[in-house]
FISESE-579857 format. One record per residue (C-alpha): residue number from 1; x, y, z. Coordinates in pm, 1 decimal. Last residue first. Layout:
<seq:NUM&px:X&py:Y&pz:Z>
...
This chain:
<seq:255&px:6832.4&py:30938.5&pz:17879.3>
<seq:254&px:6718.3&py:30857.4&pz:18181.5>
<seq:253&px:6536.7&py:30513.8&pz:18119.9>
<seq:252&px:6707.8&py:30430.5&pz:17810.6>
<seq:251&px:6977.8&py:30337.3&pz:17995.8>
<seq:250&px:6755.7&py:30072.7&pz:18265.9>
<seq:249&px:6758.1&py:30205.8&pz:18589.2>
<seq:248&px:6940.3&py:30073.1&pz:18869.0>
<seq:247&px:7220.3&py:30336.5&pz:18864.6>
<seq:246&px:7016.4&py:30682.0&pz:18940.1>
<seq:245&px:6788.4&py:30466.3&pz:19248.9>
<seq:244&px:6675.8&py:30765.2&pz:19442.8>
<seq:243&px:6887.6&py:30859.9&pz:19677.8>
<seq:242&px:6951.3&py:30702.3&pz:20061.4>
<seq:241&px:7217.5&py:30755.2&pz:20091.9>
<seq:240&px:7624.8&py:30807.4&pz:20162.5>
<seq:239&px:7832.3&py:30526.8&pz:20274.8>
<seq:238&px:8196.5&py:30558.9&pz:20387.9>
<seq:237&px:8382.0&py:30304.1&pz:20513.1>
<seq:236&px:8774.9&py:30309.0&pz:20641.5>
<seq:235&px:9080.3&py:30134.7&pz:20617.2>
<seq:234&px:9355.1&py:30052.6&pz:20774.5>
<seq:233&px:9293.3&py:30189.8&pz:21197.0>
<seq:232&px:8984.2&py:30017.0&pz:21196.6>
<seq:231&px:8907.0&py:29774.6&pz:20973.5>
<seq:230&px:8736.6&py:29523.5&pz:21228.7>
<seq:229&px:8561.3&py:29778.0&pz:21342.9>
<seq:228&px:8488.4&py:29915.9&pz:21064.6>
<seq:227&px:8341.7&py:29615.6&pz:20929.6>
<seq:226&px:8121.5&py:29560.4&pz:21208.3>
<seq:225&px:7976.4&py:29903.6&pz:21197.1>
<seq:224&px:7954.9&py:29878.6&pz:20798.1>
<seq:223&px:7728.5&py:29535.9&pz:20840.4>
<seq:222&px:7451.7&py:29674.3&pz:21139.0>
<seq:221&px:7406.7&py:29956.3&pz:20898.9>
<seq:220&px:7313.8&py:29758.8&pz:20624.1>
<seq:219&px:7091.5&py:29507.8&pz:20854.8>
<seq:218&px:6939.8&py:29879.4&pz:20987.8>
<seq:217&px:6871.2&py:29967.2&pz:20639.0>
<seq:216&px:6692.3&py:29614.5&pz:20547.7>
<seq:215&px:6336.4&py:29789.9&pz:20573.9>
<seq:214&px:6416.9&py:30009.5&pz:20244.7>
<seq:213&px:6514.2&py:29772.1&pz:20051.7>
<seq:212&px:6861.7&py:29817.6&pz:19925.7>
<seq:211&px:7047.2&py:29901.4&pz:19552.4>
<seq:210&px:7377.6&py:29887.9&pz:19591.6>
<seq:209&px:7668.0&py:30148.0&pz:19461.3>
<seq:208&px:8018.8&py:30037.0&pz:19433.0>
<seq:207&px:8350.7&py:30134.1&pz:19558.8>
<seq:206&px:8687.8&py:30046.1&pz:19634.8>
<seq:205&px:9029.5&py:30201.4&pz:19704.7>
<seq:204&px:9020.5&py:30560.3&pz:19741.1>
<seq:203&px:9323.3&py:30740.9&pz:19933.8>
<seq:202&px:9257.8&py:31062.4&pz:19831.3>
<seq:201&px:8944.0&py:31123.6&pz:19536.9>
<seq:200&px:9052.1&py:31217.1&pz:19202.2>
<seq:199&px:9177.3&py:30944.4&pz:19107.4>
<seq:198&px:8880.0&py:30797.1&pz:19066.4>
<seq:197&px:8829.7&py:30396.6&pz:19130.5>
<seq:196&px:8688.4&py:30291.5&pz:18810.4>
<seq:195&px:8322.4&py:30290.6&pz:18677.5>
<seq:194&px:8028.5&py:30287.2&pz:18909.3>
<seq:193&px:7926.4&py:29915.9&pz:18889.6>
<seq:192&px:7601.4&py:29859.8&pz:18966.4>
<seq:191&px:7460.8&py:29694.7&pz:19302.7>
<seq:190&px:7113.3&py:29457.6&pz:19308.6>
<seq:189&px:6867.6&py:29348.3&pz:19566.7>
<seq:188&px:7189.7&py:29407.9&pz:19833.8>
<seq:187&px:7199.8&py:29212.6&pz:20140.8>
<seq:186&px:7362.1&py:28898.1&pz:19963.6>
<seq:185&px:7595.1&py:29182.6&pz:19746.9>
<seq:184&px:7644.4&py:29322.9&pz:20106.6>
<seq:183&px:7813.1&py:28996.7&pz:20224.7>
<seq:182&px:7990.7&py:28899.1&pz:19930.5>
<seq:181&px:8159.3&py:29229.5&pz:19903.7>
<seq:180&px:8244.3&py:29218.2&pz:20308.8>
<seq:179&px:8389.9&py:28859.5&pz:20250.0>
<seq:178&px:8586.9&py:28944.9&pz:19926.2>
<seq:177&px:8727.9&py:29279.0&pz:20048.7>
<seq:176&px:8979.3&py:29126.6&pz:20320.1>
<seq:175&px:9095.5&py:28801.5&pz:20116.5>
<seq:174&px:9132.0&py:29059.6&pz:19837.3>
<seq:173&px:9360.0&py:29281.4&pz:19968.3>
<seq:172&px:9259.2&py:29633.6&pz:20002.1>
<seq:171&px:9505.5&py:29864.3&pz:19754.4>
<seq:170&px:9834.2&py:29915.7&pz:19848.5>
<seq:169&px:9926.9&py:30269.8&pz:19749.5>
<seq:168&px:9984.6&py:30372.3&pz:20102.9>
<seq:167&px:9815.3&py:30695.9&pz:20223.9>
<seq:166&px:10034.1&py:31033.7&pz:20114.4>
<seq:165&px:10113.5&py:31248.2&pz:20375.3>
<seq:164&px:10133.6&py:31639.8&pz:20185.0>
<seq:163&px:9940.0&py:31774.9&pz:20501.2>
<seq:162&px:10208.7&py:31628.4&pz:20780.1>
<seq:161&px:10516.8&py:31709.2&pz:20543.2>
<seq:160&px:10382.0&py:32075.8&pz:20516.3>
<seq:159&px:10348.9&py:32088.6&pz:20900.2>
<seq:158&px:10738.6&py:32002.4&pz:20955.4>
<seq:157&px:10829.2&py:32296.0&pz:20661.0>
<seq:156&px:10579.4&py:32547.8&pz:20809.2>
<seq:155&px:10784.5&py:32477.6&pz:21150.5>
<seq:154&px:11113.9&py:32514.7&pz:21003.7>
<seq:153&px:11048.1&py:32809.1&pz:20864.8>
<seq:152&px:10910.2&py:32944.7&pz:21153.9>
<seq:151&px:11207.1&py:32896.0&pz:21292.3>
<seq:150&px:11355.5&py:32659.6&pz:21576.5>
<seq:149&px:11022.4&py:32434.1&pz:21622.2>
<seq:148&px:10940.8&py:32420.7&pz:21935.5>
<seq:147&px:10887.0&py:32089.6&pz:22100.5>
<seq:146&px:10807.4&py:31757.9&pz:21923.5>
<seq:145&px:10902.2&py:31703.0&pz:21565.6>
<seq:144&px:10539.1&py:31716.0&pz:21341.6>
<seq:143&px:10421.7&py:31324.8&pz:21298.1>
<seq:142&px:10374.8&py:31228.2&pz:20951.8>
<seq:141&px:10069.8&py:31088.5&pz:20936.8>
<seq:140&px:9934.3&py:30731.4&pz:20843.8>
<seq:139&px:9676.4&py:30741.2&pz:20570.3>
<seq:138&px:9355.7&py:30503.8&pz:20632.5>
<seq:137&px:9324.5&py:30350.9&pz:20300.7>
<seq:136&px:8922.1&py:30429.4&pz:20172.0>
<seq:135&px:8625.8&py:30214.0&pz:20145.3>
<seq:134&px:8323.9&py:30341.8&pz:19938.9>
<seq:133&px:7969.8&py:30278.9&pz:19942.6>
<seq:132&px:7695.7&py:30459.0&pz:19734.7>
<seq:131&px:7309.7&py:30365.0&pz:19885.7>
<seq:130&px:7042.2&py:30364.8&pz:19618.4>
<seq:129&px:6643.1&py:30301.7&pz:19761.7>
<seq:128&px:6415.8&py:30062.8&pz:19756.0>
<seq:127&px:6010.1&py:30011.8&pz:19795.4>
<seq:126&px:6004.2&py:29908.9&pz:19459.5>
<seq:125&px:6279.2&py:29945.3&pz:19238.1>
<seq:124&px:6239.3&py:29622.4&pz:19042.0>
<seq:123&px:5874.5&py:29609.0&pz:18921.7>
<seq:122&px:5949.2&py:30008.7&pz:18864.1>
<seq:121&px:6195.6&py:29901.7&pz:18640.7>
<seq:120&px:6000.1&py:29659.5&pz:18457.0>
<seq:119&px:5688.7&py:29939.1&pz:18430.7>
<seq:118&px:5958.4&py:30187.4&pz:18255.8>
<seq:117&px:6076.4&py:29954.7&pz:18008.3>
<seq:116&px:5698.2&py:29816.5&pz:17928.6>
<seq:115&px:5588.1&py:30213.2&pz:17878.0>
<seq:114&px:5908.9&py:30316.3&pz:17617.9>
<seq:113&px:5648.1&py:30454.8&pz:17381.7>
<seq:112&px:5460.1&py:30552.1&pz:17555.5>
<seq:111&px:5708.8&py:30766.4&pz:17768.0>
<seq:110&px:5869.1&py:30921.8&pz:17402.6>
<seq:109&px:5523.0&py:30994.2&pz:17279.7>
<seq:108&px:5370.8&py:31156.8&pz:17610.1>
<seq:107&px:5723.7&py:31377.8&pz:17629.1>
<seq:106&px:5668.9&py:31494.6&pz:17254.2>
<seq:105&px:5297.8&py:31568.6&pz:17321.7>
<seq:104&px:5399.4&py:31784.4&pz:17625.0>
<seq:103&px:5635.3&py:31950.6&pz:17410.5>
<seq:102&px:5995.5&py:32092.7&pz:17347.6>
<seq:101&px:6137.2&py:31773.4&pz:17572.4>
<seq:100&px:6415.4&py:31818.7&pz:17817.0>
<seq:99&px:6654.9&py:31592.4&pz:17984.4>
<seq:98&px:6943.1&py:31831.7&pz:18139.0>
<seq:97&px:7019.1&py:31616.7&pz:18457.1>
<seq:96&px:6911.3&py:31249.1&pz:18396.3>
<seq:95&px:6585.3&py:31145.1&pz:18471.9>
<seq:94&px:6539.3&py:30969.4&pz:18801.7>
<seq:93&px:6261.4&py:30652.9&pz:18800.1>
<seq:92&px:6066.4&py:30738.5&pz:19117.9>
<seq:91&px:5914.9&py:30531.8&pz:19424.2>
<seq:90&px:5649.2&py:30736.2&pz:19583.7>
<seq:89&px:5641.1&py:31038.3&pz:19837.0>
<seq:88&px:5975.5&py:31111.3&pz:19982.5>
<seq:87&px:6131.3&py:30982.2&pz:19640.8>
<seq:86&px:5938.5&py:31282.7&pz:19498.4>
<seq:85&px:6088.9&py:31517.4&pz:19758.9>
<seq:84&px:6489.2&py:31371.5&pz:19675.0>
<seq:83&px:6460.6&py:31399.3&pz:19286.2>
<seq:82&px:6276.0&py:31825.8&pz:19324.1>
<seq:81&px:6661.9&py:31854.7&pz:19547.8>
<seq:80&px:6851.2&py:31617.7&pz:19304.4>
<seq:79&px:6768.7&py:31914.6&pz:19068.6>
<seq:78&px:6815.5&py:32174.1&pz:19270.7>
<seq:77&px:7155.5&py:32068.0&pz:19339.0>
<seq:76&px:7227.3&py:31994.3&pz:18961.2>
<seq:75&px:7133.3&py:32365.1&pz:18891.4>
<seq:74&px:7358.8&py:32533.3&pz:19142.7>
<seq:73&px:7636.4&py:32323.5&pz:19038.0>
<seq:72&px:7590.5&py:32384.8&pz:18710.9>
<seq:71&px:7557.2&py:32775.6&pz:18691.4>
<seq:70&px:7876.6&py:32792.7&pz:18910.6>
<seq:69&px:8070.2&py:32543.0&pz:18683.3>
<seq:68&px:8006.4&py:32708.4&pz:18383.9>
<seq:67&px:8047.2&py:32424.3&pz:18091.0>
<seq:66&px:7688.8&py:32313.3&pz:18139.5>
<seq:65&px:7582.1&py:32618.2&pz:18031.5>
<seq:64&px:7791.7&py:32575.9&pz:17719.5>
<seq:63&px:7566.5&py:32269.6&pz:17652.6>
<seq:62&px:7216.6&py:32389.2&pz:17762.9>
<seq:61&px:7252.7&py:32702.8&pz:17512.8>
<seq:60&px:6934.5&py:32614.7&pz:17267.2>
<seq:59&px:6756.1&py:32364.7&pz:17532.0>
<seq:58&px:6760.1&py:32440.4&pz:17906.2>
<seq:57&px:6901.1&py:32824.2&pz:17864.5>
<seq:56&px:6738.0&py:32936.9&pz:17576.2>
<seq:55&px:6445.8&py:32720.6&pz:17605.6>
<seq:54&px:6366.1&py:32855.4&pz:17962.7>
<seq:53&px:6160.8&py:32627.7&pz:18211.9>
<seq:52&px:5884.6&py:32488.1&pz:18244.7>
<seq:51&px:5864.5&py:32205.8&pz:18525.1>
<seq:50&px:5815.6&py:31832.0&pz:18478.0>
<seq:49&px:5764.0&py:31553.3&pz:18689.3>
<seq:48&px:5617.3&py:31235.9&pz:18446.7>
<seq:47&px:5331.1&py:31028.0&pz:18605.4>
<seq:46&px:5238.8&py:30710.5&pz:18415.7>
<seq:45&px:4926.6&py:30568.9&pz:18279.2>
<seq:44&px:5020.4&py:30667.6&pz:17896.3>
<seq:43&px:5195.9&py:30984.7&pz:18029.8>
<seq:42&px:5043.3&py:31242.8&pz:18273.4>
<seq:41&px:5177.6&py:31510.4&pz:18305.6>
<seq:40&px:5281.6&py:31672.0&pz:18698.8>
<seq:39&px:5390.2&py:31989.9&pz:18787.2>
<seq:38&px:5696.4&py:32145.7&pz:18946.4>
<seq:37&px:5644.9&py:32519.7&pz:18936.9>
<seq:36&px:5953.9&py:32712.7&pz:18858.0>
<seq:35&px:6167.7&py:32969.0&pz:19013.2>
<seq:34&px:6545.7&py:32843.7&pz:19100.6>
<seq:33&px:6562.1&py:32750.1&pz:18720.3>
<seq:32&px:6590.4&py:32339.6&pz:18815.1>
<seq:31&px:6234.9&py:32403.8&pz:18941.4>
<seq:30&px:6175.8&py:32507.9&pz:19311.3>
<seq:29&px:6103.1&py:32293.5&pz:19608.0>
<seq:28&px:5839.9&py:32351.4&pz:19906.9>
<seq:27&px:5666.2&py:32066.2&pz:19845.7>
<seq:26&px:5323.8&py:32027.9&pz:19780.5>
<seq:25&px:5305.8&py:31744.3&pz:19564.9>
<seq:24&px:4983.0&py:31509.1&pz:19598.8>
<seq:23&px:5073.0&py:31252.3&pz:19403.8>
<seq:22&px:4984.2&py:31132.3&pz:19041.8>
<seq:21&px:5073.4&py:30733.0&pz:18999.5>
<seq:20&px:5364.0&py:30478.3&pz:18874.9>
<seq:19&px:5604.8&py:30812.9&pz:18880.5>
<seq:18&px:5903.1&py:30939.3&pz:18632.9>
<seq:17&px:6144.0&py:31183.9&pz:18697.3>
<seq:16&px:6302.0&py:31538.8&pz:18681.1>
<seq:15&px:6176.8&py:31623.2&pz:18327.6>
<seq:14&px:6214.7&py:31959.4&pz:18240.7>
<seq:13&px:5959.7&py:32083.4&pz:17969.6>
<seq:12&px:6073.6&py:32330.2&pz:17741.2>
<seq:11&px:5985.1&py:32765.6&pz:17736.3>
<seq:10&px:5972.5&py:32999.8&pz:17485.2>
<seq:9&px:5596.8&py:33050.6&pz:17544.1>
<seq:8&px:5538.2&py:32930.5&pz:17204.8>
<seq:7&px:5626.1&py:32558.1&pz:17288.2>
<seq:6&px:5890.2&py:32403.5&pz:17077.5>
<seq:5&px:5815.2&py:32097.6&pz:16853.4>
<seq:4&px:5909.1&py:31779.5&pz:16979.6>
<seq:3&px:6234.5&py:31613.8&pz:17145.3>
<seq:2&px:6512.5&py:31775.2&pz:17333.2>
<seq:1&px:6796.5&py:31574.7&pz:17514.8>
């Protein structure tokens, strides 16, 4: 997104996220570029984290950019990288990757403007953080015929069978999801849905993302070890975090 009047330097302000209050940011992170200076601006009583960066890349071509893989990966790691030192600091409302604004005037307006969104989610962020859980359908493995094999053919045909295992397409029954989902929804201060189960991803059955206070982290860990026990050898937990709250949010909040 670009708003306002373009700066003469031929550069747009990057805005990485949002802060109640200016901090003292020293870290050693680059802009989304790979060279710029993360600075703050000060919006209506709020903190925005911004860096210059080009307008022909960030603003004029920032669509077909987005369309080279290489260029985006590197860029959305950086990013989450400038996301992940301000949640170090203070709690943070995440902007989405690629928001930019042509002017500091035209960031000011837009944050004003949108002040009593921002200060509710704040109100409901505090001191928390996003955890992303998933649960996955232990596969079971073909099992490569003992002893030599009598070619190599026959060998790379016995170890293709093991790789191309498929898990089984049952999906986790509900009497054994419903009393883990109820319990981390009671630890949870809030979870968002994160769309349906990708395809993409082997042997995925369930996920969701949760938003958690940041002393109740050993109460979430205590919960996955004792359902992976009790899931052990069927299915199996992963849980990646902490980031800064992307789903909790409100849309106009990142947009």
């Amino acid at each position: 997104m670009a708003s306002g009047i373009a700066e003469k330097s031929g550069t747009v302000l990057y805005l990485y996220g949002i802060t109640k209050e200016s901090l003292s940011f020293r870290q050693n992170v680059t802009g989304v570029d790979g060279s710029s200076v993360i600075e703050p601006v000060e919006c209506g009583g709020l903190t925005c984290w911004v860096s210059r960066v080009p307008a022909a890349d960030y603003a004029e071509s920032l669509s077909s950019n987005m369309e080279n893989l290489d260029w985006l990966a590197a860029a959305s790691v950086r990013h989450q990288k400038v996301l992940a030192a301000l949640a170090g600091l203070a709690d943070v409302l995440p902007a989405r990757f690629g928001t930019v604004f042509l002017s500091v005037q035209s960031l000011a307006a837009d944050v004003t403007s949108r002040k009593r969104t921002f200060e509710a989610d704040f109100r409901k962020i505090q001191g928390c953080d996003e955890w992303g859980i998933k649960i996955f359908v232990v596969p079971k493995r073909t099992q490569i015929p003992a002893g030599p094999a009598r070619s190599g053919k026959d060998y790379l045909k016995a170890k293709a069978a093991l790789l191309q295992s498929r898990p089984t397409k049952s999906k986790i029954s509900s009497s054994d999801l419903q009393p883990f989902s109820q319990e981390l929804h009671r630890l949870a201060v809030d979870t968002a849905s994160v769309g349906k189960v990708s395809g993409g991803q082997r042997g995925l059955e369930w996920q969701t993302s949760i938003l958690l206070r940041r002393p109740d982290r050993k109460k979430l860990e205590s919960l996955l070890r004792k359902y992976s026990k009790l899931w052990a050898g069927a299915h199996q937990i992963e849980c990646t975090g902490p980031w800064p709250p992307y789903s909790f949010v409100s849309a106009g909040s990142n947009s």
